[in-house]
Biopython code that builds the backbone (N, CA, C, O; Angstrom):
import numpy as np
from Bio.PDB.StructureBuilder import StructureBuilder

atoms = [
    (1, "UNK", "N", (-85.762, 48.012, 179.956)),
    (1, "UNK", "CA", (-84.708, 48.245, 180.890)),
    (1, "UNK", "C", (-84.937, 47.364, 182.116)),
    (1, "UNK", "O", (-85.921, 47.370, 182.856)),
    (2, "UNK", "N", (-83.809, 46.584, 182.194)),
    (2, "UNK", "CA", (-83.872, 46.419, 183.815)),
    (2, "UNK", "C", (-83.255, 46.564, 185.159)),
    (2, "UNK", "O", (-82.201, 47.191, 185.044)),
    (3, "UNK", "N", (-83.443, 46.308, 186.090)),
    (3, "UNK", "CA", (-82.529, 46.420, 186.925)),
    (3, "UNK", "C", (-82.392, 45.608, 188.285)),
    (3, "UNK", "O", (-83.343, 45.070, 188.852)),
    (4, "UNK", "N", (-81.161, 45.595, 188.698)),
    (4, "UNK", "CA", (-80.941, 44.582, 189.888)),
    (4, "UNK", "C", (-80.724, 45.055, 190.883)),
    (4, "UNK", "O", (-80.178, 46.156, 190.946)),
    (5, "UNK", "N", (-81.094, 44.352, 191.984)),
    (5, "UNK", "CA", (-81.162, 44.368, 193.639)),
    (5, "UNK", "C", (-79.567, 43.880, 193.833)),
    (5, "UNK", "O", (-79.058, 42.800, 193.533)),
    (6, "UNK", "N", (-79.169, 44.667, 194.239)),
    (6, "UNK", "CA", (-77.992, 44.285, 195.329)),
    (6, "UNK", "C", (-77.907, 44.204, 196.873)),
    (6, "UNK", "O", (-77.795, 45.129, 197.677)),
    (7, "UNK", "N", (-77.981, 42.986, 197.071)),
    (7, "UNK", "CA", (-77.937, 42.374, 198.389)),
    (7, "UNK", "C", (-76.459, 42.989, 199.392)),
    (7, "UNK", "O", (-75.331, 43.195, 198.944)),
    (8, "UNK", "N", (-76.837, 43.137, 200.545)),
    (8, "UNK", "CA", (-75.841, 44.088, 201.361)),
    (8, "UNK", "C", (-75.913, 42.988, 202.468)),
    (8, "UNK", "O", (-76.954, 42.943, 203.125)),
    (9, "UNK", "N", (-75.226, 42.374, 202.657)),
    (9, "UNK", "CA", (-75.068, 41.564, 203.998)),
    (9, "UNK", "C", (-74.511, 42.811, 205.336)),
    (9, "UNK", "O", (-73.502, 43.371, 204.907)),
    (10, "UNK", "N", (-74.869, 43.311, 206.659)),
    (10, "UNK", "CA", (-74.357, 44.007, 207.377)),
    (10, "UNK", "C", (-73.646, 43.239, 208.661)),
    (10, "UNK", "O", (-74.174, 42.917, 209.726)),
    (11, "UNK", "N", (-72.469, 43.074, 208.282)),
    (11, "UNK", "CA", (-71.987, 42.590, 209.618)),
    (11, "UNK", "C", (-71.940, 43.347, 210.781)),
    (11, "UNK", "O", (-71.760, 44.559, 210.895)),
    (12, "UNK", "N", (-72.164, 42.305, 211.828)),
    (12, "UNK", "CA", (-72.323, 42.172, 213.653)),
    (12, "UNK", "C", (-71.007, 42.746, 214.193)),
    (12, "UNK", "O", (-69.894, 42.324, 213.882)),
    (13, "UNK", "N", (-71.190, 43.473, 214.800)),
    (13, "UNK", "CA", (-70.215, 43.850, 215.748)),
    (13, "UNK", "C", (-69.742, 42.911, 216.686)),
    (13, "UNK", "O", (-70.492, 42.071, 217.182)),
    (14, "UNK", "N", (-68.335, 43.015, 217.008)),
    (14, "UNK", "CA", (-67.845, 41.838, 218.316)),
    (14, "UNK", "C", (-67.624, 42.671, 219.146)),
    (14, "UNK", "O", (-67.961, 42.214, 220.239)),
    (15, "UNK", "N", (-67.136, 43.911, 219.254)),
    (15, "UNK", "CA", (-66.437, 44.576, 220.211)),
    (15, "UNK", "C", (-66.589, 46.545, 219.868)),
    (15, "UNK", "O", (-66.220, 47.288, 218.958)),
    (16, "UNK", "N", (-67.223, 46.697, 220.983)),
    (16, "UNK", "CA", (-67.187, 48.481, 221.438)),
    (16, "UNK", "C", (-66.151, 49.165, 222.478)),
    (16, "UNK", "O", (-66.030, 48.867, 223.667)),
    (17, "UNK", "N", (-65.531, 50.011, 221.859)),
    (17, "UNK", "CA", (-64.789, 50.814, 222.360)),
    (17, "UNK", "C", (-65.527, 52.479, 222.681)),
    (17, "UNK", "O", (-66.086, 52.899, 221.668)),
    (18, "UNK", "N", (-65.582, 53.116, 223.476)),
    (18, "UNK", "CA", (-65.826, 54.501, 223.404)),
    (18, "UNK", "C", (-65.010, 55.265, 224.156)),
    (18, "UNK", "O", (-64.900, 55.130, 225.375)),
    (19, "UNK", "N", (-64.194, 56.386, 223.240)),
    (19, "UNK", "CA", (-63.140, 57.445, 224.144)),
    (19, "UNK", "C", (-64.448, 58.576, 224.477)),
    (19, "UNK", "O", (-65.661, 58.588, 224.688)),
    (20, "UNK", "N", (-63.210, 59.538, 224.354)),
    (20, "UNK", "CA", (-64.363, 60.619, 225.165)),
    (20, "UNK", "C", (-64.465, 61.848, 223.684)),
    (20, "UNK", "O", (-65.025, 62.941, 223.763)),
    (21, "UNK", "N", (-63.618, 61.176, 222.136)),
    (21, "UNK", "CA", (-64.203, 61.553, 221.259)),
    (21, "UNK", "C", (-64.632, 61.047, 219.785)),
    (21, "UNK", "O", (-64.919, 61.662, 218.757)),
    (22, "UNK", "N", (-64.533, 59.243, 220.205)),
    (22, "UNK", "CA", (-64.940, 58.588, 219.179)),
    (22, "UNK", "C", (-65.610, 56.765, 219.342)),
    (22, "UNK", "O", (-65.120, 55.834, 219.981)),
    (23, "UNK", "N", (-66.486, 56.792, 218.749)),
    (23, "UNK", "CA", (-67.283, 55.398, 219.197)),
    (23, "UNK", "C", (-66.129, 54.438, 218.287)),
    (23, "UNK", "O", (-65.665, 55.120, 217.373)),
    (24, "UNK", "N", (-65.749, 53.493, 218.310)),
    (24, "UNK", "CA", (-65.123, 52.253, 217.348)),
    (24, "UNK", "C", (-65.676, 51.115, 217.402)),
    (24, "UNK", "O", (-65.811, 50.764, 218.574)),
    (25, "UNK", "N", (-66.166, 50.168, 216.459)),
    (25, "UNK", "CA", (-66.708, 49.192, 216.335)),
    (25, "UNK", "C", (-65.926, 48.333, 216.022)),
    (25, "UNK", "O", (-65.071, 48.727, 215.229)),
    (26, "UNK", "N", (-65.841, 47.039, 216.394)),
    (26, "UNK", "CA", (-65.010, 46.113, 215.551)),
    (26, "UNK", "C", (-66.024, 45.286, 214.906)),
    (26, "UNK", "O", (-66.932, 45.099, 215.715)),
    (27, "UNK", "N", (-66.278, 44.647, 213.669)),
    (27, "UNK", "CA", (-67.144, 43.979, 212.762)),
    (27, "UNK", "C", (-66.862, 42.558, 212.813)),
    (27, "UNK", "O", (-65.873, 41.938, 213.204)),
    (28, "UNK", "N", (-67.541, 42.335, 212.513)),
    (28, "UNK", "CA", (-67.368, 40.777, 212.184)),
    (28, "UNK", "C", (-66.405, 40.087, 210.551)),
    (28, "UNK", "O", (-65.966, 38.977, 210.249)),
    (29, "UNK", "N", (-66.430, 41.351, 209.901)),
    (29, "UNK", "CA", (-66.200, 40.792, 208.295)),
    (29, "UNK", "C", (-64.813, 41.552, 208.227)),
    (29, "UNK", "O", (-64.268, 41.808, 207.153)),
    (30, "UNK", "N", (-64.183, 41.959, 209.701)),
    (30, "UNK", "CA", (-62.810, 42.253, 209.853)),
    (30, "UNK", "C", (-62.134, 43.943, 210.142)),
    (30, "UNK", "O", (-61.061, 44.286, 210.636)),
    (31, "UNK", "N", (-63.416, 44.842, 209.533)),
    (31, "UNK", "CA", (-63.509, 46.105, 209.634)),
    (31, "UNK", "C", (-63.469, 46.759, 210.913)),
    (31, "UNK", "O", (-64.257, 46.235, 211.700)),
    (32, "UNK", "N", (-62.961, 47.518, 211.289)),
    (32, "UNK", "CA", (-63.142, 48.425, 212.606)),
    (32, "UNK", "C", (-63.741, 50.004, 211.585)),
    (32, "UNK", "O", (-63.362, 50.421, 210.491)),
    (33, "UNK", "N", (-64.515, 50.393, 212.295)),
    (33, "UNK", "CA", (-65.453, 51.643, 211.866)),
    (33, "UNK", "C", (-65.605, 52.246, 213.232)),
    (33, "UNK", "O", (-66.019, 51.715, 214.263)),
    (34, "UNK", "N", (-65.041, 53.874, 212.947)),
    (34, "UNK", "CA", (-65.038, 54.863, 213.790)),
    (34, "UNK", "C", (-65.774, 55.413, 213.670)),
    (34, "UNK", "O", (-65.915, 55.477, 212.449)),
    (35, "UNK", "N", (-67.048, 56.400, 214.468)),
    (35, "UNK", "CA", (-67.979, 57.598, 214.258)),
    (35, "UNK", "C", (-67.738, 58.588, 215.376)),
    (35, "UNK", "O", (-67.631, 58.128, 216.513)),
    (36, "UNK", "N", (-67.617, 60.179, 215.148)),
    (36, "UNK", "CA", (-67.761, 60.770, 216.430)),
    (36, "UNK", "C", (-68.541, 60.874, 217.368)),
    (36, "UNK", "O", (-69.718, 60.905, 217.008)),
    (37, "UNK", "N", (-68.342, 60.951, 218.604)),
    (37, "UNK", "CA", (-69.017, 60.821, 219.407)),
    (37, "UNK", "C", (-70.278, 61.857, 219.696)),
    (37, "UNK", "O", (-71.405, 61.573, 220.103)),
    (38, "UNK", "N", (-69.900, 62.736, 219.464)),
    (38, "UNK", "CA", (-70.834, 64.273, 218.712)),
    (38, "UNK", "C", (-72.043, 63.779, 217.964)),
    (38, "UNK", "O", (-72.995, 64.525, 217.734)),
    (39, "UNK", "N", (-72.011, 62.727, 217.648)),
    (39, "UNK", "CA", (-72.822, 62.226, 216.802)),
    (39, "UNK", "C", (-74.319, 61.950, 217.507)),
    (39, "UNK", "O", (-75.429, 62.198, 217.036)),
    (40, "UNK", "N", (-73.907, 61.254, 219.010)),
    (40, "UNK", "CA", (-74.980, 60.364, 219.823)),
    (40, "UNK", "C", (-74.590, 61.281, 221.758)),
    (40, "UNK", "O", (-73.989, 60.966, 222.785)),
    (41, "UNK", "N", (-75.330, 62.373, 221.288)),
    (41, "UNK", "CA", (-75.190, 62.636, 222.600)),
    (41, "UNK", "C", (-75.664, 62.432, 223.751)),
    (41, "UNK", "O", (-75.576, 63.365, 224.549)),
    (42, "UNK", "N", (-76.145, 61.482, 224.081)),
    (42, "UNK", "CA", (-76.231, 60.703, 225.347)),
    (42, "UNK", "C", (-75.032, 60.040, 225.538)),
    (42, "UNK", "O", (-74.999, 59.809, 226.746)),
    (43, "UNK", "N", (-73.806, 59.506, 224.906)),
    (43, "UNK", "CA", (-73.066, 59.030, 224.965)),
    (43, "UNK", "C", (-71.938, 60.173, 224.960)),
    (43, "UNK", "O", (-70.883, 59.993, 225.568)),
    (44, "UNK", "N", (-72.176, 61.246, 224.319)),
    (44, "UNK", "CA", (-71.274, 62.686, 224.635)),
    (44, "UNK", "C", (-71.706, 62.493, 225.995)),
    (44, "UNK", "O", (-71.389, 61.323, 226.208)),
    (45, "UNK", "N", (-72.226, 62.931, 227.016)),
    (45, "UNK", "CA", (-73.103, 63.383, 227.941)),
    (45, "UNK", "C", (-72.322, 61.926, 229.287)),
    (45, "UNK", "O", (-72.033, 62.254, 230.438)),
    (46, "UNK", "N", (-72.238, 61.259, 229.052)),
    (46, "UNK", "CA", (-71.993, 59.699, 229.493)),
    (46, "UNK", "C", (-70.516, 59.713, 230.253)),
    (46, "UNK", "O", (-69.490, 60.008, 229.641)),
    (47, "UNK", "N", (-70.530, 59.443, 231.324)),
    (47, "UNK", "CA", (-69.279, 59.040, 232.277)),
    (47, "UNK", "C", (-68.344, 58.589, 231.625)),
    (47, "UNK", "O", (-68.515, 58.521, 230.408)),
    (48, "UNK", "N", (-67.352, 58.239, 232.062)),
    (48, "UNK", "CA", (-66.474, 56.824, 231.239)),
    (48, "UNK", "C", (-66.731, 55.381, 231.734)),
    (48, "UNK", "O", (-66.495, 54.412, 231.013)),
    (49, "UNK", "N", (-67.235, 55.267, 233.021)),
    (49, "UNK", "CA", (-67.739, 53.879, 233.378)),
    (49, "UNK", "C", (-69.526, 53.948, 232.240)),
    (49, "UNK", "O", (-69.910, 53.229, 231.318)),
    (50, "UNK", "N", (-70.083, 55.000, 232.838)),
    (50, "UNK", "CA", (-71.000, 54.465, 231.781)),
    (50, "UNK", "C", (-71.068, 54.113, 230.158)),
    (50, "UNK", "O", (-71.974, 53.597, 229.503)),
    (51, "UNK", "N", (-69.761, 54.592, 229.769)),
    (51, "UNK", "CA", (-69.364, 54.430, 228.037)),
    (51, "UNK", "C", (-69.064, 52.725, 228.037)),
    (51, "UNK", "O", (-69.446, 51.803, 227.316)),
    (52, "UNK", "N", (-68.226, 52.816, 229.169)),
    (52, "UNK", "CA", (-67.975, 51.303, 228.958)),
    (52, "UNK", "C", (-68.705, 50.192, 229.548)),
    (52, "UNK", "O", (-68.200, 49.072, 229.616)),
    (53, "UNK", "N", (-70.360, 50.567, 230.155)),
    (53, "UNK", "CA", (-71.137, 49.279, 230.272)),
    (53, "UNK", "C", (-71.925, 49.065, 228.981)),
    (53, "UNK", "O", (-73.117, 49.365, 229.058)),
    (54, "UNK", "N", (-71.577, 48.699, 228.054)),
    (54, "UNK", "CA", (-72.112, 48.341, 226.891)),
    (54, "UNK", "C", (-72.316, 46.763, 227.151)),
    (54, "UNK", "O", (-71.748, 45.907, 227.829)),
    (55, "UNK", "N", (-73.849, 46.833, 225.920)),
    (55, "UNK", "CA", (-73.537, 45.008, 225.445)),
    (55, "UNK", "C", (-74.498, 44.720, 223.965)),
    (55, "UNK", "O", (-75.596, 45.163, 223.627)),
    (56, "UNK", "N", (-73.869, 44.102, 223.522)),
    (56, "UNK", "CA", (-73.882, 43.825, 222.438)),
    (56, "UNK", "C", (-76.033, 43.151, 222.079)),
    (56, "UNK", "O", (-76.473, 42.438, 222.981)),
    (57, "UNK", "N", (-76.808, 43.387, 221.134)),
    (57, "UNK", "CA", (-77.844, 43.106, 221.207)),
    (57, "UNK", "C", (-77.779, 42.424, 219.837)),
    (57, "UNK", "O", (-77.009, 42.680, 218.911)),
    (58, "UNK", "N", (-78.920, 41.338, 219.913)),
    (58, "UNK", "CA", (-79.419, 40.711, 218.576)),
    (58, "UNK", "C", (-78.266, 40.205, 217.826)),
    (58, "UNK", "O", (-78.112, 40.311, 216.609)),
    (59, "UNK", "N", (-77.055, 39.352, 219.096)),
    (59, "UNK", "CA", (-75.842, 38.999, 218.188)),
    (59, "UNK", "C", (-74.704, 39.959, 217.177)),
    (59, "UNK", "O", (-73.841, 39.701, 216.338)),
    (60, "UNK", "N", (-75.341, 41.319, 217.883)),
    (60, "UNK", "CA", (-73.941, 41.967, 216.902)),
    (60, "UNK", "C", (-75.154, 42.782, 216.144)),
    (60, "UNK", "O", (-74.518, 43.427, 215.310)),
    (61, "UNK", "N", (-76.552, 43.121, 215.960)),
    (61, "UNK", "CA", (-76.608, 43.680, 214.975)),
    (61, "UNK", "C", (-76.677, 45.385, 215.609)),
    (61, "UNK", "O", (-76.678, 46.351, 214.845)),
    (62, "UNK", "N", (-76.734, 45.516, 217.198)),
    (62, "UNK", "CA", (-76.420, 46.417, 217.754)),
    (62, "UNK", "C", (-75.713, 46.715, 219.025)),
    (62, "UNK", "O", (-74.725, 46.114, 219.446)),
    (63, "UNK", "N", (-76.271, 47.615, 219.537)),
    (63, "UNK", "CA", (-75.052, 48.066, 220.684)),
    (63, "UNK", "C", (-76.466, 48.891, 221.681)),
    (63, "UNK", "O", (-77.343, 49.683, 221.334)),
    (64, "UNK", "N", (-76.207, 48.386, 222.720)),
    (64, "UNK", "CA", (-77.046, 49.032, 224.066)),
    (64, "UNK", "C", (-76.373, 49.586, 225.124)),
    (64, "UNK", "O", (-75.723, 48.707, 225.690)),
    (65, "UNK", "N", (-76.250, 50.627, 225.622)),
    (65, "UNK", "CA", (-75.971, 50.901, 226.655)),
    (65, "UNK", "C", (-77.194, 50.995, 227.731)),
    (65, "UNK", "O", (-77.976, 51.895, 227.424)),
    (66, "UNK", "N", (-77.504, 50.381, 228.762)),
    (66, "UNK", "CA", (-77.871, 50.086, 229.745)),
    (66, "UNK", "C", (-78.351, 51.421, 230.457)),
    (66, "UNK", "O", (-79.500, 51.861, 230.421)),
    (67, "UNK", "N", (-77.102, 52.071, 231.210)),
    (67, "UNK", "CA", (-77.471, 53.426, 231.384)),
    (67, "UNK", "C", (-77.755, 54.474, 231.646)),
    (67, "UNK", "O", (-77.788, 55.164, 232.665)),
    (68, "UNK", "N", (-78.011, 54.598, 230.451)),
    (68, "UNK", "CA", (-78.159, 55.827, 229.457)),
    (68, "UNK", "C", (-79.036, 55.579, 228.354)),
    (68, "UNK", "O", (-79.271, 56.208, 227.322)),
    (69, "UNK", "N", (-79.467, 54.482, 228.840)),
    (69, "UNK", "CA", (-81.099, 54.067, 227.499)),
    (69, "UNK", "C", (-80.616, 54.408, 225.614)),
    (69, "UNK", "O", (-81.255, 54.933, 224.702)),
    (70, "UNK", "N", (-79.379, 53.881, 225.669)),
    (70, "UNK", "CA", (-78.896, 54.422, 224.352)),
    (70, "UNK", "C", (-78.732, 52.643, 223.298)),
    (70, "UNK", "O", (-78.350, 51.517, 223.617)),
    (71, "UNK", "N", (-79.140, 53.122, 222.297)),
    (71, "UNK", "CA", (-79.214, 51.622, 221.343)),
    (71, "UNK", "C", (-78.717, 52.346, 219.755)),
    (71, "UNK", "O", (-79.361, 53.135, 219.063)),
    (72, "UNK", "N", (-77.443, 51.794, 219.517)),
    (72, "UNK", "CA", (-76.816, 51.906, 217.788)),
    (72, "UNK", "C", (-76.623, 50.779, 217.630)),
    (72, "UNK", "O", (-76.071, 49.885, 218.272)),
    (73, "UNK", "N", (-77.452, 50.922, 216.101)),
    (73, "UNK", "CA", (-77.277, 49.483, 215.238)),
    (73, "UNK", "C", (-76.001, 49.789, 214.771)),
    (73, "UNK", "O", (-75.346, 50.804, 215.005)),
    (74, "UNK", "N", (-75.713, 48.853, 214.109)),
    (74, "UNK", "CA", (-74.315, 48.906, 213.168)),
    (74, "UNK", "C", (-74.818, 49.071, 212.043)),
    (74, "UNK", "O", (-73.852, 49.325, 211.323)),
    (75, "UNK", "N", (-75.837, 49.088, 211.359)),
    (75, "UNK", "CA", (-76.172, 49.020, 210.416)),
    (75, "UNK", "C", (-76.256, 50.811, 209.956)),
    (75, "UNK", "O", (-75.858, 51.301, 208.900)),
    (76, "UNK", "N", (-76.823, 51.441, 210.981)),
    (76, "UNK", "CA", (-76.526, 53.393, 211.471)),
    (76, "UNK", "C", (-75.753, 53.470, 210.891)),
    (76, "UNK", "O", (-75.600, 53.854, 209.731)),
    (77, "UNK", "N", (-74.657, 52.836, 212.178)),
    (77, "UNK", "CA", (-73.131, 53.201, 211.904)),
    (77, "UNK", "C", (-72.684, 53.328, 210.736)),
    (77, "UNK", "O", (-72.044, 54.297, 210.329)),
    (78, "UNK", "N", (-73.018, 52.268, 210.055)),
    (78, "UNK", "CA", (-71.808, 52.310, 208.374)),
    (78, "UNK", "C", (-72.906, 53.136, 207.537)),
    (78, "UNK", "O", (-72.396, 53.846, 206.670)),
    (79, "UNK", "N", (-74.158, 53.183, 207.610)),
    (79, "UNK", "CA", (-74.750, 54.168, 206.879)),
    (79, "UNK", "C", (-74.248, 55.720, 207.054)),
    (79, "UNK", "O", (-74.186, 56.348, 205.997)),
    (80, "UNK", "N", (-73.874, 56.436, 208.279)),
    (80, "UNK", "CA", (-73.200, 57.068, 209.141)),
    (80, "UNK", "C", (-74.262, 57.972, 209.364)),
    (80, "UNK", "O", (-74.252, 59.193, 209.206)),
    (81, "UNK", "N", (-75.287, 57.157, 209.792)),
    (81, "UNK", "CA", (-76.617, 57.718, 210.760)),
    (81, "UNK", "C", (-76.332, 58.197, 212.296)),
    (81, "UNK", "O", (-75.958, 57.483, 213.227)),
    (82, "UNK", "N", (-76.630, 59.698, 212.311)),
    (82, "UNK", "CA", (-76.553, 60.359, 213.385)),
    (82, "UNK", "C", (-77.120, 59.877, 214.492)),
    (82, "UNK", "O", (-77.271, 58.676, 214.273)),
    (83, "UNK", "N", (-77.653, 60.218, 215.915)),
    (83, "UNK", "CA", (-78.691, 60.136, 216.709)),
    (83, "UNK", "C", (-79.817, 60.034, 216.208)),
    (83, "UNK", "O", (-79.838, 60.967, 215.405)),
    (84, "UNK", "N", (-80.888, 59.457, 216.138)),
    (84, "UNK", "CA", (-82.052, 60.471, 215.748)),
    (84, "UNK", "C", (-83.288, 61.169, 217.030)),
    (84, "UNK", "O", (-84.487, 61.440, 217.080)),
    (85, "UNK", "N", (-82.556, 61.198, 217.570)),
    (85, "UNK", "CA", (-83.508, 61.820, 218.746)),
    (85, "UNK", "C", (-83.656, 63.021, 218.780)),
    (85, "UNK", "O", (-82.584, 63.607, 218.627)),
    (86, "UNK", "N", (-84.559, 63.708, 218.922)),
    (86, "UNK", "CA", (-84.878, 64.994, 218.766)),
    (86, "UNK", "C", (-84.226, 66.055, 220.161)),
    (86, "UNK", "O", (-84.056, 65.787, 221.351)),
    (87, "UNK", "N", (-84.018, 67.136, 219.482)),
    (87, "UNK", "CA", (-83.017, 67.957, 220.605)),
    (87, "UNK", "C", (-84.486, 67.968, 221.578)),
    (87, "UNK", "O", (-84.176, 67.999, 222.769)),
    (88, "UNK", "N", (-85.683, 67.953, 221.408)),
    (88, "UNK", "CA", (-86.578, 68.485, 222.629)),
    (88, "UNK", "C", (-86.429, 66.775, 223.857)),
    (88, "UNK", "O", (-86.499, 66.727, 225.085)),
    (89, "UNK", "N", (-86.286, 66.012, 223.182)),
    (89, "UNK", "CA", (-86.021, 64.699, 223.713)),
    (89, "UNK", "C", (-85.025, 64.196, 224.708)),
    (89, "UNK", "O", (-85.031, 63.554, 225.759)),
    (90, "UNK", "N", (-83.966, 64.907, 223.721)),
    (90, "UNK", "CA", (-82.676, 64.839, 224.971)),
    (90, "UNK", "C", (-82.978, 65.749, 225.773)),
    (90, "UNK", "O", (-83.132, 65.338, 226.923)),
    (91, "UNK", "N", (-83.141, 66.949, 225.609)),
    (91, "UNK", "CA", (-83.502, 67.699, 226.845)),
    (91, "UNK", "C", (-84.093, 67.320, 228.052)),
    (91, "UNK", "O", (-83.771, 67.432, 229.235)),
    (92, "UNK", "N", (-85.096, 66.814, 227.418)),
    (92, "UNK", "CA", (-85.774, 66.342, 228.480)),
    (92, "UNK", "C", (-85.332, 64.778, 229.615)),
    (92, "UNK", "O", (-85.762, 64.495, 230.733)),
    (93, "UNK", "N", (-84.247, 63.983, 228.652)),
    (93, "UNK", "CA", (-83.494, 63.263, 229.116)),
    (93, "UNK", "C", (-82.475, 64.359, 229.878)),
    (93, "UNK", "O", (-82.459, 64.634, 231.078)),
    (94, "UNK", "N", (-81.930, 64.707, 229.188)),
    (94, "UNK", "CA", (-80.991, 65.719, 230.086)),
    (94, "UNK", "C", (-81.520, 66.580, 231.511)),
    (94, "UNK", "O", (-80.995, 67.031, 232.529)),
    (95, "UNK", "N", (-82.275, 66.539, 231.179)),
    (95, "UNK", "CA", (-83.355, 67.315, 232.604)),
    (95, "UNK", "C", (-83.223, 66.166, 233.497)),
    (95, "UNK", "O", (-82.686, 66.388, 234.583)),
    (96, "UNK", "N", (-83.532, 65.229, 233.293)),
    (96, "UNK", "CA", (-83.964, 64.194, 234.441)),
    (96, "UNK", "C", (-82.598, 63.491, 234.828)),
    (96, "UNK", "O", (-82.490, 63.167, 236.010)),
    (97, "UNK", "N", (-81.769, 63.274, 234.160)),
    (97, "UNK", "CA", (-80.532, 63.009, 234.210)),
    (97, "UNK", "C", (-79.746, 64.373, 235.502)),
    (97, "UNK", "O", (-79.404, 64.035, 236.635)),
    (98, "UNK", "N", (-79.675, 65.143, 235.225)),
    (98, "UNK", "CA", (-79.422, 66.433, 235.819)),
    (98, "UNK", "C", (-80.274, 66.486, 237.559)),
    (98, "UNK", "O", (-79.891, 66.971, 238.624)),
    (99, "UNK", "N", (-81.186, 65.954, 237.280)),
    (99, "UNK", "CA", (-81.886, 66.434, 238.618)),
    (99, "UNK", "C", (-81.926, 64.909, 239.552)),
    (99, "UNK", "O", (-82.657, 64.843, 240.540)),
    (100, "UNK", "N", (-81.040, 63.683, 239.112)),
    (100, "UNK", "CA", (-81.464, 62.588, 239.718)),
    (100, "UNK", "C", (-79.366, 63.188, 240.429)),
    (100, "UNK", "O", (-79.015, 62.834, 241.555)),
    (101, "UNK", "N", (-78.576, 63.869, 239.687)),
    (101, "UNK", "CA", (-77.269, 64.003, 240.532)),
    (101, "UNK", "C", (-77.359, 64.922, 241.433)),
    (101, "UNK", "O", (-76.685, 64.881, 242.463)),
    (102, "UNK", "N", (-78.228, 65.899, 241.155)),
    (102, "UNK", "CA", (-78.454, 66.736, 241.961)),
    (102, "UNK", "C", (-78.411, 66.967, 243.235)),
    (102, "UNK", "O", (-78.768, 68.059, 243.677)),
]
sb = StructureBuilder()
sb.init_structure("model")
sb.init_model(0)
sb.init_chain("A")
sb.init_seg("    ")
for serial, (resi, resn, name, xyz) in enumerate(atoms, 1):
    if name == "N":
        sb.init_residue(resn, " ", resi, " ")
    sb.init_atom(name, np.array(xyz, "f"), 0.0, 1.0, " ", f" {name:<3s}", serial, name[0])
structure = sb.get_structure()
């Protein structure tokens, strides 16, 4: 028996959009891909000026927000990989976040 490798090329993002209940990507290979925002809550959590200081990293293969110390690959995205930060993590982001408006 054998078997073959299938090669997955992941296209680069050109362009981020974020409402206040869905991230949108635009791709490079023509696709726009939506995820909820529920998904990455630091970006739930996130102003609307801070949603929209994004910038693009490593040519498209992700997305940084500045911040809010937040980084999605695209590669997540179309897998439709959650956050992975642990709820004790954000908390503790959320703590410090909380006490610097204070």
């Amino acid at each position: 028996m054998s078997s073959s490798t299938i090669s997955i090329e992941v296209p680069n993002a050109l362009n981020v959009a974020v409402s206040k209940d869905t991230i949108t990507v635009d791709l490079s290979d023509g696709r726009t891909i939506s995820v909820p925002i529920v998904w990455f809550p630091r970006l739930l959590d996130a102003t609307e000026d801070e949603r929209a200081n994004w910038k693009l990293i490593g040519s498209g293969i992700g997305i940084h927000w500045e911040d809010i110390d937040e980084d999605i690959s695209v590669e997540g995205l179309i897998a439709g990989n959650r956050s992975g930060e642990s709820p004790k993590s954000f908390k503790k982001w959320l703590e410090r976040r909380r006490g610097r408006s204070a």
